[in-house]
N, C-alpha and C positions, 0 to 999 in steps of 0.2 A: 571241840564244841561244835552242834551240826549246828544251821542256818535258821533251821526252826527255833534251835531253844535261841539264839539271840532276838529272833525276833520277837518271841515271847517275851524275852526279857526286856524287853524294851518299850512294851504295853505298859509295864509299869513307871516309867520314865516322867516324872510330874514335871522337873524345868531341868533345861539344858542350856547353857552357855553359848548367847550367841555367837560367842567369837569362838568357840569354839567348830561352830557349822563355816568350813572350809569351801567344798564343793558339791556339786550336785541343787538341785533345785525343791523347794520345798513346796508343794500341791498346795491351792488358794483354798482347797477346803478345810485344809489345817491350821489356815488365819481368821482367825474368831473375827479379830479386830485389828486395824491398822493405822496408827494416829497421821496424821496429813503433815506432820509436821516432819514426820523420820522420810517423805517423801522428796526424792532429787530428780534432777532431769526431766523427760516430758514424758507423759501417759501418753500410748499409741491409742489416736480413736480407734479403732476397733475395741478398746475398754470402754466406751462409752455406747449406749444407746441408742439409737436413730432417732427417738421421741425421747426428751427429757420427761420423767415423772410430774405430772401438773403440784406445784409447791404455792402454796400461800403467800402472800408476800405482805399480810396485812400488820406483820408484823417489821419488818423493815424501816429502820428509821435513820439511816444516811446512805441514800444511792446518790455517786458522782454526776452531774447532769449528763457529760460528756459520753459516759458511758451506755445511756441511752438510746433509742433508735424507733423508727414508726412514731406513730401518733398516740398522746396521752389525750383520752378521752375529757370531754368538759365537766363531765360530772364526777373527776379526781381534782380539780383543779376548785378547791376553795376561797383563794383569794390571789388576786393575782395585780402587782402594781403598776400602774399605767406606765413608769418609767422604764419597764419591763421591757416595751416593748417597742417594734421597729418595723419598719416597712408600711404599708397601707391596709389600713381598712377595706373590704370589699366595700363595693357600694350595697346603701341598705334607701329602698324606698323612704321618706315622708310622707307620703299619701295620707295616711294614718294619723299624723301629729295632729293633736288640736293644743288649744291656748300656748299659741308661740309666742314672746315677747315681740315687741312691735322694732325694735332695735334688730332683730334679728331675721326679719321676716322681709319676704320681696314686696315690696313697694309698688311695681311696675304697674302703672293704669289695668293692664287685665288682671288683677291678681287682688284690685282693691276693692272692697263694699263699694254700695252705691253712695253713702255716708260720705265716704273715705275718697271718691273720686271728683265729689263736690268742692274738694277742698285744696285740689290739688290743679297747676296748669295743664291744661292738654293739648296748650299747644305757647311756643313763646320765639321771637326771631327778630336778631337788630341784624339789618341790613342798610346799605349805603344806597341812594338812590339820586347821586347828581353822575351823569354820565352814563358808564355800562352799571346798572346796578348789580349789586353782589351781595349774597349773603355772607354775615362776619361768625354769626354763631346763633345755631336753630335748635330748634325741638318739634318732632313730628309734621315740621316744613317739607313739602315736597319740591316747590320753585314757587318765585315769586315772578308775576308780569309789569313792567314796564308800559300801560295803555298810553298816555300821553304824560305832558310837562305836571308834576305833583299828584300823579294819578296811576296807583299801583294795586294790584291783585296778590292774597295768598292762598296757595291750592295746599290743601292739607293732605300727607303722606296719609294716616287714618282717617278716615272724615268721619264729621263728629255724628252722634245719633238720632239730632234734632237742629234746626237753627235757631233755637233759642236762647243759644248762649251768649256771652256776655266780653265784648273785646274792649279790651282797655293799650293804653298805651304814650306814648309822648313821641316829642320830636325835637332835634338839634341842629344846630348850621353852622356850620364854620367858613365865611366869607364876606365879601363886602358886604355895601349895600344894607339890604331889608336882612339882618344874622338873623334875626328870630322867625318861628316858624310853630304854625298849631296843626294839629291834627285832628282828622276826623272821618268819622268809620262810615260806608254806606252813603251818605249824602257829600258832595264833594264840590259842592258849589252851584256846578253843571245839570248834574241828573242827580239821581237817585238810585240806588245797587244795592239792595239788600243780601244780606248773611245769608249763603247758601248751609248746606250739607259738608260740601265741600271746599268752599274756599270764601272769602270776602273781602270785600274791598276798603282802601281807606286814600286817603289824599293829606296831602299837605300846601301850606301855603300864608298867607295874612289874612286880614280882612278883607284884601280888595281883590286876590288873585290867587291863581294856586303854583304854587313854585316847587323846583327841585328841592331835596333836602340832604343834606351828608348823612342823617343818622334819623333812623326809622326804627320805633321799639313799639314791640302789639304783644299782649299775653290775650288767651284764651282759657276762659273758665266755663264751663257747664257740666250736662248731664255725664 
């Protein structure tokens, strides 16, 4: 038999036994189809593409996170649970917020209505005044002066926006003699020293004289 008639005859060949195909190599154009599953071992990339084909993914409904990589855009991301997540927030302005609760909001004399800073001390300071006087615990104090016996200055670290505000305050003495001790702001027995801008005076002492005192307390309320 020549070479041609077998190979003619073999056109007509509809299936053949694959265990019967021993040797030699079968052309990929002769593979219609090839299930993934009869595949072993690794595909050489050069079987593969340099550009995978763009594929849909809208149908996809369990990718492994891990498997993942780059950034998933925020407009995939439908709901997302605050325990989720870790690390920090970038910082984001306030500028913008309006009706902040009052609990939650800065306090600080620049930051209050004019309503709001009426109501609040803007200035407050117990200091000891027998000997070196010292201040024990201030608010918006810058130093206090020592002028003579019951007769003391306070310079305000802000100064206030008028002198028309309003100093209140008491006095204590722990020692022999005259314990008890009054206070009083500006007039001080001797002279008279009116509420500046910046600081004001007050004295302590009895009715007959103005004496040291171990505990000096003045708050400050106005504009």
């Amino acid at each position: 038999m020549s070479t041609t008639k077998v190979t003619d005859a073999l056109r007509n060949v509809t299936a053949v036994d694959a265990a019967k195909i021993t040797t030699g190599t079968i052309p990929e154009a002769r593979i219609a189809t090839l299930a993934a599953s009869k595949l072993t071992g690794t595909v050489a990339d050069a079987r593969f593409p340099s550009t995978l084909p763009a594929t849909s993914g809208a149908n996809l409904t369990a990718l492994p996170a891990g498997n993942l990589t780059g950034t998933v855009a925020d407009a995939r991301i439908s709901a997302l649970t605050a325990s989720k997540l870790t690390g920090a927030l970038p910082a984001i302005s306030g500028a913008n917020l309006t009706n902040l609760p009052g609990g939650g909001a800065d306090t600080s004399l620049s930051n209050l209505a004019s309503a709001g800073e009426q109501r609040v001390a803007h200035c407050w300071i117990q200091f000891g005044g027998i000997g070196t006087i010292a201040i024990r615990d201030s608010y918006n104090v810058a130093s206090i002066t020592d002028h003579a016996t019951g007769r003391y200055s306070v310079t305000f670290t802000s100064a206030m926006p008028n002198d028309d505000y309003c100093v209140s305050g008491g006095a204590a003495h722990q020692g022999s003699g005259q314990a008890w001790r009054r206070l009083c702001f500006g007039a001080d027995g001797q002279s008279v020293s009116l509420p500046t801008t910046s600081s004001f005076m007050c004295g302590t002492g009895n009715y007959q004289q103005l004496l040291d005192c171990t505990q000096i307390m003045c708050v400050v309320h106005g504009d």
